[in-house]
C-alpha positions in Angstrom: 0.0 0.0 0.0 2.8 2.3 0.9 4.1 1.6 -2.3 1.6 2.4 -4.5 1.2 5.4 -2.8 4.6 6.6 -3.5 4.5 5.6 -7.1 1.0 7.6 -7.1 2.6 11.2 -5.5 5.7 10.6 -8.2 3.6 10.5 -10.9 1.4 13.2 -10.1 4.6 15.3 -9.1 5.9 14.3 -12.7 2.7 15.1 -14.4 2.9 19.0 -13.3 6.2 19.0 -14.0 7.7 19.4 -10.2 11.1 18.3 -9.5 10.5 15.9 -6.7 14.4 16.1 -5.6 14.5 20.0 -5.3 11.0 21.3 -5.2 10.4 23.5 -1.9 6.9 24.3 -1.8 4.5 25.0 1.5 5.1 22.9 4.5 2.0 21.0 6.0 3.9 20.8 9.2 2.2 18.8 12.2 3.2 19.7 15.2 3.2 17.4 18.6 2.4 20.5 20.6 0.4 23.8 20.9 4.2 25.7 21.7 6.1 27.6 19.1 10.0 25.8 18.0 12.5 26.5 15.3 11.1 24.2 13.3 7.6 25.8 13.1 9.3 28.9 12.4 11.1 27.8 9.4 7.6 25.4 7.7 6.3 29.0 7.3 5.9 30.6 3.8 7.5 34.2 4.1 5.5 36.8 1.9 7.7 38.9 -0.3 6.8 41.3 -3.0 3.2 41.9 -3.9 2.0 44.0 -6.9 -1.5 44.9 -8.4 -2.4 45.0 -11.7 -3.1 48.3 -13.4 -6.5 48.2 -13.2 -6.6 46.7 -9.5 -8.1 43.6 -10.4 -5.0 41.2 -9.9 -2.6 40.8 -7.4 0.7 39.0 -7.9 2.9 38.1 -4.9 5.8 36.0 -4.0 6.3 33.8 -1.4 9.4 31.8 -0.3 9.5 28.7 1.2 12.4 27.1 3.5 13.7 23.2 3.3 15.9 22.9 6.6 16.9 19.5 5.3 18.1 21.1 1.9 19.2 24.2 3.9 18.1 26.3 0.7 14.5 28.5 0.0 12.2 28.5 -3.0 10.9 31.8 -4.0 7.0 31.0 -5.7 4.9 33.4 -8.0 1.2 33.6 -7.0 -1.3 35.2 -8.5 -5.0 36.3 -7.4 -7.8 38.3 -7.7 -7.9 41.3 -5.9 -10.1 39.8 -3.1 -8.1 36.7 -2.6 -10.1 34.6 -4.9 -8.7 32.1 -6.9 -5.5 31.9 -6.3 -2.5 30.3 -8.8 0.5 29.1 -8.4 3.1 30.1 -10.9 6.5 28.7 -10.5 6.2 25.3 -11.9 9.5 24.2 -11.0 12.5 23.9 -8.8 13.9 27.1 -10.2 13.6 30.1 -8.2 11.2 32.7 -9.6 11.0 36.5 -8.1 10.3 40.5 -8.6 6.9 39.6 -10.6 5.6 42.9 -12.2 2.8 43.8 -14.6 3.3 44.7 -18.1 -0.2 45.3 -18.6 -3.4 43.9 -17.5 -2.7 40.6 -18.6 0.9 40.3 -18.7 3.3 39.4 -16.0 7.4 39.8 -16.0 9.5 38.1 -13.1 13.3 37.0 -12.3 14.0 33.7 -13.4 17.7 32.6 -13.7 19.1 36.0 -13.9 17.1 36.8 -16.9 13.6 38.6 -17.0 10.6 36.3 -18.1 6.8 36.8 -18.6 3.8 35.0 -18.5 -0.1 35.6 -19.3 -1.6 35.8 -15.6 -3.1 32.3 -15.9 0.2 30.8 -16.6 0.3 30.4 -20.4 2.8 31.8 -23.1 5.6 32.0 -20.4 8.8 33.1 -22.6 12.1 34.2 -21.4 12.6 37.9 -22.6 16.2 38.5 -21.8 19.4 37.3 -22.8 22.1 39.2 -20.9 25.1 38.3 -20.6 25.0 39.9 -16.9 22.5 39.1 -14.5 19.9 41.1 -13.9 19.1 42.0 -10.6 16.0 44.2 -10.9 14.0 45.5 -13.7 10.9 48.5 -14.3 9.4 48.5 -17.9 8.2 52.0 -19.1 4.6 53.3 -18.4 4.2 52.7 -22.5 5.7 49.5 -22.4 8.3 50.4 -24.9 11.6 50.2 -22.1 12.6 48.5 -19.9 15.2 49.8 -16.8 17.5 46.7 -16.1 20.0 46.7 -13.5 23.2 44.8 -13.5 26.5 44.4 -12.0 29.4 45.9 -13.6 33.4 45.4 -13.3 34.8 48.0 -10.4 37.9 48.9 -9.1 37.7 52.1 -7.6 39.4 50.3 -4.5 40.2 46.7 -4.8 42.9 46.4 -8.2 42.3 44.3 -10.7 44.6 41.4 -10.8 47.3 40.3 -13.5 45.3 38.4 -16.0 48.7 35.9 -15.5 47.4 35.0 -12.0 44.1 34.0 -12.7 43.6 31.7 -9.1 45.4 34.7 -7.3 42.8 35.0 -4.1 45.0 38.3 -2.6 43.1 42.2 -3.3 45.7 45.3 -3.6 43.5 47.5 -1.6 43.9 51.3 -2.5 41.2 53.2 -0.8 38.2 52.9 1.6 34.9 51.5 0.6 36.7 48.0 -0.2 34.4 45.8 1.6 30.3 46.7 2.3 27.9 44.7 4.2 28.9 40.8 3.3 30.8 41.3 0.2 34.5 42.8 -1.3 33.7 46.0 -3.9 34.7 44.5 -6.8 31.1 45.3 -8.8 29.1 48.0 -8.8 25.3 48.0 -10.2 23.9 50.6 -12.7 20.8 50.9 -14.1 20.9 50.0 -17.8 18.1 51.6 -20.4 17.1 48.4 -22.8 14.5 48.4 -25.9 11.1 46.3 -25.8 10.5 44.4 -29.0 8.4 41.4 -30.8 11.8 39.1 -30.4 12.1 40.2 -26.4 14.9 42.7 -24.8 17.9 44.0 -25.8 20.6 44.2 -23.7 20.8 48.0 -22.9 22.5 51.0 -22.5 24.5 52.0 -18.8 23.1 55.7 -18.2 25.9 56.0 -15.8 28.3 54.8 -18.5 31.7 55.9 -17.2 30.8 57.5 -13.5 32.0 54.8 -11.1 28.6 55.7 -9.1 26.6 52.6 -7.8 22.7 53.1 -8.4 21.1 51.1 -6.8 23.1 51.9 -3.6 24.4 48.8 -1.4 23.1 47.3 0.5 19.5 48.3 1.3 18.6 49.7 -2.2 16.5 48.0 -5.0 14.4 48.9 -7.7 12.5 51.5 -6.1 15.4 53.4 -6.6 14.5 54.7 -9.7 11.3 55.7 -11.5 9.7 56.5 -14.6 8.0 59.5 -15.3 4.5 58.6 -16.6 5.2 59.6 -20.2 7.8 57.7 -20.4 10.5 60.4 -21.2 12.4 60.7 -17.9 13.5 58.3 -15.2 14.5 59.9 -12.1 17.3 57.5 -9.8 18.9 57.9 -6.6 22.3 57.7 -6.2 25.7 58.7 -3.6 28.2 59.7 -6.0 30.9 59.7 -4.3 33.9 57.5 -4.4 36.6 56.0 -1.4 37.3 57.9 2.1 34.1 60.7 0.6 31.5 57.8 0.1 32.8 55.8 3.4 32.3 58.8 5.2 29.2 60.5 3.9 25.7 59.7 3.6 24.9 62.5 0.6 22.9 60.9 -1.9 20.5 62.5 -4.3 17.8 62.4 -6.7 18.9 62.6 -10.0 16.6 63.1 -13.1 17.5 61.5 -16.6 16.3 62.8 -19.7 16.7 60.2 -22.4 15.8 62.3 -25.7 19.3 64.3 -25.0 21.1 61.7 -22.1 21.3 65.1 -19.7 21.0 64.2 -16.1 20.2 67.1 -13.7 20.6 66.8 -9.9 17.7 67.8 -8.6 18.7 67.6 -4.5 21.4 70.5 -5.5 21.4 73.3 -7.2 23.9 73.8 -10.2 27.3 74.4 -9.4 27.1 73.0 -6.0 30.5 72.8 -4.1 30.5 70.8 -0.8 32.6 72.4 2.0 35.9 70.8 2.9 34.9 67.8 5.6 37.1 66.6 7.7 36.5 62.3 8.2 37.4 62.3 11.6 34.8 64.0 13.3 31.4 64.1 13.2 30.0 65.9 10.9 27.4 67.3 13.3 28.9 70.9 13.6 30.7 70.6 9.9 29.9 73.2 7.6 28.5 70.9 5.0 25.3 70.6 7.8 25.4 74.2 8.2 25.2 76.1 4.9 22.3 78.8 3.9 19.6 77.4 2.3 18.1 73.9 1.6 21.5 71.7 0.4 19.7 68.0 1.0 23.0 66.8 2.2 21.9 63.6 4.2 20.0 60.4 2.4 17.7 61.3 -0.4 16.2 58.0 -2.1 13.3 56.2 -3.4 11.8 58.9 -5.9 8.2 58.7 -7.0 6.5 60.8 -10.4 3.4 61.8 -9.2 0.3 60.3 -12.2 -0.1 63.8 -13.5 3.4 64.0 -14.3 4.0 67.6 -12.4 6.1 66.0 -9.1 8.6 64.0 -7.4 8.5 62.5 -3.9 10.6 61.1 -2.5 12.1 60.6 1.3 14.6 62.9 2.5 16.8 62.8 5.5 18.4 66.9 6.3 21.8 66.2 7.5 25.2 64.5 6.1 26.6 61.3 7.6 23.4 60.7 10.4 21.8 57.5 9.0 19.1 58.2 11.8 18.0 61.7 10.8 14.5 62.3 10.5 13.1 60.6 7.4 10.6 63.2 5.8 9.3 63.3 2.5 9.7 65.8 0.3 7.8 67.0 -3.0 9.6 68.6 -5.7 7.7 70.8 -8.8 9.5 70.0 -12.0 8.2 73.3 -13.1 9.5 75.7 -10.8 11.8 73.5 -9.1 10.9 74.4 -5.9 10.8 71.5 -2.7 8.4 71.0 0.3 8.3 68.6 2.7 4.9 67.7 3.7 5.1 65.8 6.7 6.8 68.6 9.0 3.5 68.2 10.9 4.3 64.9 12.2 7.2 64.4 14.3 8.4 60.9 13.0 10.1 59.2 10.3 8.0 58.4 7.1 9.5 54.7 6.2 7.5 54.0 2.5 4.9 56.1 0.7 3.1 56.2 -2.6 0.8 58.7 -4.4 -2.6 58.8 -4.9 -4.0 59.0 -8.3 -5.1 62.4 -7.7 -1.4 63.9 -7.9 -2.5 65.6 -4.8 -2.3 63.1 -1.9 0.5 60.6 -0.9 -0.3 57.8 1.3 2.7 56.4 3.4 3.9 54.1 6.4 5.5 55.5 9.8 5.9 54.1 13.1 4.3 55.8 16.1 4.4 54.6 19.7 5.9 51.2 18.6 3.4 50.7 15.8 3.8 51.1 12.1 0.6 52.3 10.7 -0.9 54.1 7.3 -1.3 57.9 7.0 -1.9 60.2 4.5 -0.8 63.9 3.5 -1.5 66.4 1.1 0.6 68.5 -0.6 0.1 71.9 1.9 1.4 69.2 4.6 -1.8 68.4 6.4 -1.0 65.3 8.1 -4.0 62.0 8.8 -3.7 58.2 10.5 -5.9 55.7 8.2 -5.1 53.0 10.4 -4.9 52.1 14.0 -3.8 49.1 15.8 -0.9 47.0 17.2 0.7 46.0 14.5 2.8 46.9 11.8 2.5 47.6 7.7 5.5 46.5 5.7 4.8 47.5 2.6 2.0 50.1 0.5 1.3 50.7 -2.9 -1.9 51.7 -5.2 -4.4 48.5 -5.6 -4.1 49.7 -9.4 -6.7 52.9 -10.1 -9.8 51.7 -7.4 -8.5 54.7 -5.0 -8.0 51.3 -2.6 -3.9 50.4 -1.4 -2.5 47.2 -1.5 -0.4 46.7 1.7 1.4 43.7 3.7 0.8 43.6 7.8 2.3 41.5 10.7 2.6 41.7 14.2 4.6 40.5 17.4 1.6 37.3 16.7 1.4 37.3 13.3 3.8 37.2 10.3 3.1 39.0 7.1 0.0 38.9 5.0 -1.4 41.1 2.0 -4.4 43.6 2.9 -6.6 45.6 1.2 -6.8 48.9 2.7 -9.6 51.7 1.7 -9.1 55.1 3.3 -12.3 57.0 4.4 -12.6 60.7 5.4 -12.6 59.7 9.2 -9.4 59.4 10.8 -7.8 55.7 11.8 -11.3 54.2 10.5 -10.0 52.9 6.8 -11.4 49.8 6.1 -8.7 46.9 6.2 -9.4 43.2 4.3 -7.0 40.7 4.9 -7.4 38.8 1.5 -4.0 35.9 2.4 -3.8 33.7 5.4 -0.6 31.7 4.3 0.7 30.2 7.4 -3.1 29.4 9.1 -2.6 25.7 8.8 0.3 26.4 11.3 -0.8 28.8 13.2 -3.9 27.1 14.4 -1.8 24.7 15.9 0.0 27.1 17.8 -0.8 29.4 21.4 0.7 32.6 21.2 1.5 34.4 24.4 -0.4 37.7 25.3 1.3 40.7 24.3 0.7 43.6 26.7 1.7 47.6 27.0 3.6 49.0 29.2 4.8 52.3 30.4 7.7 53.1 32.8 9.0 55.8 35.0 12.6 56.4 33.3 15.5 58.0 35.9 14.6 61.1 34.4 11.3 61.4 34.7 10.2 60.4 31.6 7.8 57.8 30.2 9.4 55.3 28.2 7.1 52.1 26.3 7.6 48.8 26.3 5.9 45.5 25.3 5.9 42.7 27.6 5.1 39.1 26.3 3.7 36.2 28.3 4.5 32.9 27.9 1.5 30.9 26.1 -1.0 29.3 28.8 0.1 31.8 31.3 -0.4 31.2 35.1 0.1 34.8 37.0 0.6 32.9 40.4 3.5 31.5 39.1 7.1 33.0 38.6 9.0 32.8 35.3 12.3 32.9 34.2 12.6 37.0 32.3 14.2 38.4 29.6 15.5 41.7 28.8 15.3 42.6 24.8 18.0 45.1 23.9 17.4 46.6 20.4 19.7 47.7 17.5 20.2 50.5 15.4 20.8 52.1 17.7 17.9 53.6 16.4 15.1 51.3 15.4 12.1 50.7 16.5 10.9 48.1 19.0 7.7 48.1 17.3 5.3 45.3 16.3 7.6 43.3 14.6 8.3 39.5 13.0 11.1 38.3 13.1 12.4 34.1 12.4 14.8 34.4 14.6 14.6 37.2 17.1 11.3 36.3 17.8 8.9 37.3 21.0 6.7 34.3 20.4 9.2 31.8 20.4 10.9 32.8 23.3 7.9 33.1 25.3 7.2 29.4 24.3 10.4 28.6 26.0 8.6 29.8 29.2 10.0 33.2 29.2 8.4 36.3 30.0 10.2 39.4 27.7 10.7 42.7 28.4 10.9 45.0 25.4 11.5 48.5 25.9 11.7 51.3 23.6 14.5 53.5 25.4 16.2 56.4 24.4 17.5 56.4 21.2 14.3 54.9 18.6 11.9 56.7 16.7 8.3 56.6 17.0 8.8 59.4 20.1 9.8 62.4 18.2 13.1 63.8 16.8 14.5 64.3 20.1 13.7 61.1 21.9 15.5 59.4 18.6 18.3 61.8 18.5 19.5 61.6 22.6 21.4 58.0 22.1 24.0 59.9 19.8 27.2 60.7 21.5 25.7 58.9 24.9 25.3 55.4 24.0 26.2 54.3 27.2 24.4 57.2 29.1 20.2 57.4 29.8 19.2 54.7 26.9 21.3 52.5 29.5 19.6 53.9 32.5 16.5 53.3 30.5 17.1 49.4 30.0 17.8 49.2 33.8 14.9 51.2 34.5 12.2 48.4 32.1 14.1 45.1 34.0 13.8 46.8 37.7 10.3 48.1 37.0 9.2 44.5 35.6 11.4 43.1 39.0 9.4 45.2 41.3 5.9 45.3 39.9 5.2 42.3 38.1 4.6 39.7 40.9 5.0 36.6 37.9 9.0 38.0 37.0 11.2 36.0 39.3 13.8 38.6 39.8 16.4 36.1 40.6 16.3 34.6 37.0 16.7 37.4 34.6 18.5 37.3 31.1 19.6 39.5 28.8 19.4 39.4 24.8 20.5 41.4 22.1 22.4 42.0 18.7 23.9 44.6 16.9 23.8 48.0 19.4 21.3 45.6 21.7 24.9 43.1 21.5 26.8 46.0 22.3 24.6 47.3 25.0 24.6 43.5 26.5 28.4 44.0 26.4 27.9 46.9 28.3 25.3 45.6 30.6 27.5 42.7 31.5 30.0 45.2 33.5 27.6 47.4 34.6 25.1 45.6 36.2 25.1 45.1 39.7 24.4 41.3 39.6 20.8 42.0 38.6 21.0 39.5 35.1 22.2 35.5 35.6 23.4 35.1 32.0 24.1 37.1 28.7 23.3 36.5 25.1 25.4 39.2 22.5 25.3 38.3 18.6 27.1 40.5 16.7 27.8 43.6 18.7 30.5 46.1 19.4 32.7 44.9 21.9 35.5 47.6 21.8 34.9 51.2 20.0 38.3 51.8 19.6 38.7 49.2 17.5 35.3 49.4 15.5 35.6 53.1 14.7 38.2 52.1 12.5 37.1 48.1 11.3 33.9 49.3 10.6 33.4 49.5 7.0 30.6 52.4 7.5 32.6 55.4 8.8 29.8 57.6 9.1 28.2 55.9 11.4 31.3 55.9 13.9 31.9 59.4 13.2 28.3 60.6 13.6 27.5 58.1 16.7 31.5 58.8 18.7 31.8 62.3 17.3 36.1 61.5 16.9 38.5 59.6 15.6 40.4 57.8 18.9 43.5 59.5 17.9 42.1 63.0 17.8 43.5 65.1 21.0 41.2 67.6 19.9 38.3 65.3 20.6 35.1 66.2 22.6 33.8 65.5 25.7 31.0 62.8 24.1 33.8 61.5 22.5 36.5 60.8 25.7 33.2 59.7 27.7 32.3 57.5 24.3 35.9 55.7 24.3 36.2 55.3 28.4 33.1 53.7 28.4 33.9 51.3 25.6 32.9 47.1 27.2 36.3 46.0 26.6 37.4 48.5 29.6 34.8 46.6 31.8 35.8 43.3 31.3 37.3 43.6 35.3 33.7 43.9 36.5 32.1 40.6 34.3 31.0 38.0 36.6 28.2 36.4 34.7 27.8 33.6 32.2 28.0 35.1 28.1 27.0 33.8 25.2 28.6 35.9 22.2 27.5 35.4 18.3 28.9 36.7 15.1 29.1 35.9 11.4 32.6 36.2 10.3 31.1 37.4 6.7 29.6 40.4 9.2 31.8 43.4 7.5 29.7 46.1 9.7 30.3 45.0 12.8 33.8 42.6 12.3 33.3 39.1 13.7 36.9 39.7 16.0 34.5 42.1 17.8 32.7 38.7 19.4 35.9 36.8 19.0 37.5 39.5 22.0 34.6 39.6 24.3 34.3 35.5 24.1 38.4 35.3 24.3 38.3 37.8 27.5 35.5 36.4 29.2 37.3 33.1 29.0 40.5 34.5 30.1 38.8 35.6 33.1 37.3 32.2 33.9 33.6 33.1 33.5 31.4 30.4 31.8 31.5 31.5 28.3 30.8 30.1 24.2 30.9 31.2 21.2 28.7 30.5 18.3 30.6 31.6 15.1 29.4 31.4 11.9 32.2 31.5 8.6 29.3 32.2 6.1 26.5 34.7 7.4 27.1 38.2 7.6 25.2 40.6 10.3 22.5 38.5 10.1 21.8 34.5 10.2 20.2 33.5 6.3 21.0 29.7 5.9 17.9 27.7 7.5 20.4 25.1 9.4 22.1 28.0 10.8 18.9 29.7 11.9 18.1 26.1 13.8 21.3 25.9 15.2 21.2 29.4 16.5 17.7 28.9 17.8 18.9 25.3 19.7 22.1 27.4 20.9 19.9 30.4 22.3 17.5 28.3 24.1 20.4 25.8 25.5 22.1 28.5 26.9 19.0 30.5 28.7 18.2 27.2 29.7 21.3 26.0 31.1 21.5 29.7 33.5 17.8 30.7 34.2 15.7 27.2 34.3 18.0 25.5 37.4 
């Protein structure tokens, strides 16, 4: 019987053409309890990229799906209608398929192999459209359907030389200026955005519009193909790009908006006006009380990405951040009149940082995301600045766009309980009233099998005498006469939000299913608070947003009878690593154990390793060596972990990829080496191929099984 019911799935796997060795599709996972576990985590489909037809009628979507066994994903095209009806699968193979976009109302264009392919929306006539002898990494045909914008990597060697062509297995890089290495990866590529002709027989392989400038657009490692935009008769494209080269582009965070006119090939810089000359900088200090951040007049010298045409063809949008090398500024977003040239930022109103936006088809509002109070919601502006909430709840939007031309927005959602689905939003005239229709429930068949812990507000007394936010979440079938084993979240950034979010590794719900009660604060130093809240953790990272973690943990010690104050833990990565360094000699015997993944460990050392040095500059406000250096900046350096190492007396856990290029991995390899040298219970969990984050699914177990062992091991005696 078994038998024939093998030879029966073969066949039918066979018959629709699925590769039975390879395949990754969705995981019908049963589970042998009600508790969340790595495993559960990594069965679920992960919603990607979602776009609506251009009459709002269709919606396709990608969706990846992990094999922990194969230790490899499957990205899968979907398609539906616009209320979630009758949905298709795509992908009818092994191969990877991704970045699906509409032609027109019929048509569909996606990844596939590094080449661009369509296919009618019911699956027929697929055809490969592209045949580059580059990969393409991203693509955005024309509003008439006539171009195509492909990007692609390009030979660079602006700072790594190009080998002899006699030493072909030579692994060694002459290295001749900053900006060698970025993120995960050695600069040896750059992407530009090449300008390629639709025809009967498919695409042609294009022409670089930055042909020559040694400029990367998109810009590493964050940007995509929202980058760039066409202007709706199809005449322009407007791009975002840093163009700036070595020690300048390791050191500043200038880019612009740039506007391409392909009739003559004239680009026009429209963040600057012409013959701009940027004041001497000097890449040792913060660039805070530079004159490049204090010139007459509007300069848009910080981040300025992600440009949008408005439908009527009259504006750009796009987000906008004031000041040079600050990462964290303010995010606002800014229109710009092609006519008159003239720039206003229309969110003033609204003291927080707008994270994704689109316009309305009316040219004359612009709907976009922002997070507020730990929760990323929708809003809307118009174009005198006059700012409205849509939505309200816990939770938060990941993603918006126009559901076509119905006036409706097509938008993904999760929460601390919930990871992403697609929505249907409709804005009405009454504030945080829009009516919201989730229209995808991928992972139900696995969460009904699960218990979520409660997820409850808080607000605490900060030293002060402030009010600072925080989420506490309870361990699934909670008992309040019982005491449980509690957590302290440190967050990253340093300036993100600890907002309603998802994560598949750092996640709430899982470690509340370990019996752990966590205590997330928002302290000084994220957004969602106002500018100046956000703004206080720079130059005092180990000042009040300290104070504020101690003040969440004692507060939760005190006043929550079910925390067993004599079993407390402490968790982060990145800044929240570095602030667990911090912690661990500071104190006062309150935590029993320490988990830190990839945080600093000694500034000295990372204001130079680092391969962003903006961000040191900006966050230390000097070089080390600087004798000129200012107060913030002594008190930055004294207080760096590594001089605390004396006071550690409590069990650590550090983690780093060795791949991790932002914050080195010899940053956990010293606090692990020094805690060891001391005699304090101590591993490390290295990982030779992920970078700042953990990608590979066996690695994400692995990290998972470490995590929980080592909680265990200190908190659960």
């Amino acid at each position: 019987m078994n038998k024939i019911i093998s030879l029966t799935a073969a066949l039918l796997m066979a018959c629709s053409g699925l590769n039975a060795q390879t395949m990754i599709g969705k995981n019908n996972i049963q589970l042998s309890s009600d508790l969340m576990t790595p495993e559960a985590l990594w069965a679920m489909g992960r919603i990607g990229t979602a776009q609506a037809s251009p009459d709002g009628k269709k919606i396709v979507y990608q969706v990846g799906y992990y094999s922990v066994k194969e230790n490899k994903s499957h990205q899968i095209l979907f398609v539906m209608d616009a209320d979630g009806q009758h949905k298709k699968q795509l992908t009818e193979d092994a191969t990877s398929e991704s970045d699906a976009a509409w032609i027109n109302n019929r048509t569909i264009a996606f990844i596939r192999n590094g080449q661009i392919w369509s296919t009618d929306a019911d699956g027929s006539n697929r055809r490969q459209l592209t045949n580059s002898k580059t990969d393409i990494e991203g693509f955005i045909f024309s509003p008439d359907g006539k171009q195509v914008i492909l990007i692609k990597s390009i030979p660079y060697h602006g700072s790594i030389q190009k080998n002899p062509s006699d030493l072909p297995k030579a692994s060694g890089r002459v290295i001749t200026d900053l900006n060698y290495r970025h993120w995960d990866h050695y600069v040896e590529t750059t992407d530009h955005p090449f300008l390629a002709n639709v025809n009967a027989s498919g695409i042609d392989e294009g022409t670089d519009i930055l042909n020559g400038e040694p400029y990367e657009c998109p810009m590493a490692p964050w940007g995509g193909i929202e980058e760039l935009a066409w202007s709706p008769d199809s005449k322009d494209i407007a791009y975002t790009c840093r163009k700036k080269t070595g020690v300048e582009y390791a050191t500043s965070t200038d880019a612009d908006i740039y506007l391409y006119h392909i009739a003559t090939g004239q680009t026009k810089n429209l963040c600057k006006p012409a013959g701009y000359k940027e004041p001497a900088i000097d890449p040792t200090k913060s660039m805070r009380d530079q004159a490049v951040n204090h010139q007459p007049g509007d300069m848009s010298v910080g981040y300025d990405e992600n440009p949008q045409f408005s439908p009527d063809g009259k504006y750009i949008a796009w987000q906008s951040m004031k000041r040079d090398g600050y990462e964290s500024d303010r995010n606002r977003l800014c229109v710009y009149n092609l006519a008159t040239g003239a720039k206003k930022y229309v969110t003033e109103s609204f003291d927080t940082n707008v994270d994704a936006f689109t316009w309305g088809h009316d040219s004359k509002t612009l709907y976009f995301m922002a997070c507020w109070h730990a929760c990323v919601n929708l809003y809307q502006t118009n174009l005198q600045g006059k700012v409205s909430q849509l939505t309200d709840g816990w939770n938060d939007y990941g993603s918006l766009q126009m559901l076509g031309n119905t006036g409706k927005l097509l938008t993904t959602r999760h929460s601390i309980s919930h990871p992403d689905d697609i929505f249907i939003v409709t804005p009405t005239k009454k504030a945080k009233k829009a009516k919201v229709c989730q229209i995808t429930d991928e992972n139900k068949a696995i969460l009904d099998q699960l218990t979520m812990g409660k997820v409850q507000e808080r607000w605490v007394k900060t030293t002060d005498g402030k009010e600072e936010q925080e989420w506490i979440i309870l361990p699934p079938h909670f008992d309040p006469a019982k005491k449980y084993p509690t957590l302290l979240y440190c967050e990253g950034g340093p300036q993100s939000p600890v907002s309603q979010f998802w994560s598949y590794r750092w996640n709430f719900q899982i470690m509340a299913a370990h019996g752990y009660v966590i205590v997330a604060p928002n302290r000084r130093g994220l957004p969602g608070y106002g500018s100046a809240w956000n703004e206080e953790v720079s130059g005092d990272w180990t000042g009040q947003c300290m104070k504020d973690y101690l003040s969440a943990i004692d507060d939760a010690s005190a006043n929550l009878p079910y925390v067993d104050k004599d079993r407390l833990g402490c968790v982060g990565a990145s800044f929240g690593g570095f602030s667990v360094y911090y912690l661990a000699g500071h104190h006062n015997k309150r935590f029993k154990c320490f988990i830190a993944h990839d945080g600093a460990f000694n500034l000295e050392s990372m204001y130079t390793d680092t391969e962003e040095d903006w961000f040191s500059n900006w966050e230390y406000d000097d070089a080390y060596w600087n004798k000129d250096r200012t107060a913030n900046a002594t008190k930055t350096y004294e207080n760096s972990p590594h001089l605390a190492v004396a006071n550690w007396d409590t069990p650590i856990l550090c983690i780093h990829g060795e791949k991790d290029y932002r914050i080195p991995y010899t940053q956990g390899m010293g606090a692990f080496n020094a805690a060891r040298m001391r005699g304090i219970p101590a591993e490390l969990l290295l990982f030779p191929d992920e970078n700042h984050w953990v990608l590979k699914p066996q690695n994400g177990i692995l990290w998972q099984r470490t995590f929980f062992n080592w909680l265990d091991r200190w908190l659960k005696k």
